[in-house]
N, C-alpha and C positions, 0 to 999 in steps of 0.2 A: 458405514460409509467407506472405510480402507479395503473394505474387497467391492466396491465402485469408485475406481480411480478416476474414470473415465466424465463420471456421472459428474463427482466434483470440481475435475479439469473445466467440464463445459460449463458450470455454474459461477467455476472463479474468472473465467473467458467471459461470460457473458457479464459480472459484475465490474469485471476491469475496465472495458468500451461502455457502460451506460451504469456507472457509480451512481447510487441514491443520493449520494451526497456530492454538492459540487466543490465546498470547502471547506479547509476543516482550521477552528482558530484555535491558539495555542499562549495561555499566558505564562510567560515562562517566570518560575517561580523557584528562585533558589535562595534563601533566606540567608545560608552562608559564604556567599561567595558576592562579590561586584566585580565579576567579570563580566568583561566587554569584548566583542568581536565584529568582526567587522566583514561582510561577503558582499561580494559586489558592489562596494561602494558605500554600502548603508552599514551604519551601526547598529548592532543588537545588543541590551540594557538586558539586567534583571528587570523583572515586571512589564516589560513589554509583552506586547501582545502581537504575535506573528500571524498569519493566514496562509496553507496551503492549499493550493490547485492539485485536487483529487488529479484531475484530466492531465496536471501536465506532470505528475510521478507517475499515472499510470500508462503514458505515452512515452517513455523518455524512450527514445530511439539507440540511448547506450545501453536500457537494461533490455528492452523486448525489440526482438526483431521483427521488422515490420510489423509494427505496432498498430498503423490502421486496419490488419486485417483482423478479421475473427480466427484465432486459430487455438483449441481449447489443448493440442495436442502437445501447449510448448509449456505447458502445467507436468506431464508425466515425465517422472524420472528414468524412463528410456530415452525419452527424445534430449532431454538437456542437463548441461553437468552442473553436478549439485552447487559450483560457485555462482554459478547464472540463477537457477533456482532457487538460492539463498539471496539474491540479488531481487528477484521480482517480487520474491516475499517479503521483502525492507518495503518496497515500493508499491506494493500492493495496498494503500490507504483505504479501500470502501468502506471497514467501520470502524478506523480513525487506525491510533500508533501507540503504542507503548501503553504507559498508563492510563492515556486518554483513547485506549479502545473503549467501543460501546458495548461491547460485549465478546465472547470469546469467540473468533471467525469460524472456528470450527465447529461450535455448537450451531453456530448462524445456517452455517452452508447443511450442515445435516437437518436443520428444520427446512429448509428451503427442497431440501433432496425429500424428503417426507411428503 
């Protein structure tokens, strides 16, 4: 799959505009700590349970430039520098974040390329 850049650009382009998944929930679970925060008005609890909008981290108009078009060309590392590119990959949710991926995205995208 790393000598088809091209192939994976268009796959993570097409999974960013039409996510399998439209959100993704999160119980936040930290047994050592009662921190509390507070974004946008609402307080976030240990053991709360958050919900993210796939659509709207994979649209953010701060991380991807024009965001509603298809353009699988803004995945390769010629066209954009690697903080932008370290940036879409935070935001790139289709099979979830962190701990709570569903699997490893680059195994995914290479079965999907198969």
């Amino acid at each position: 799959l790393l000598s088809l850049p091209l192939t994976s650009a268009l796959i993570k382009e097409t999974m960013r505009l039409y996510s399998p998944a439209a959100f993704f929930g999160f119980e936040l679970v930290d047994k050592t700590s009662s921190y509390t925060c507070q974004s946008n008005g609402m307080v976030i609890k240990p053991y709360d349970t958050i919900f993210i909008a796939a659509e709207s981290t994979q649209n953010d108009k701060s991380v991807y430039d024009e965001p509603e078009k298809f353009n699988p060309l803004r995945w390769l590392p010629e066209n954009t520098s690697p903080e932008k590119l370290a940036a879409m990959e935070n935001h790139f949710l289709t099979f979830g974040s962190g701990k709570y991926t569903l699997c490893n995205d680059y195994w995914i995208i290479a079965c999907i390329d198969i």
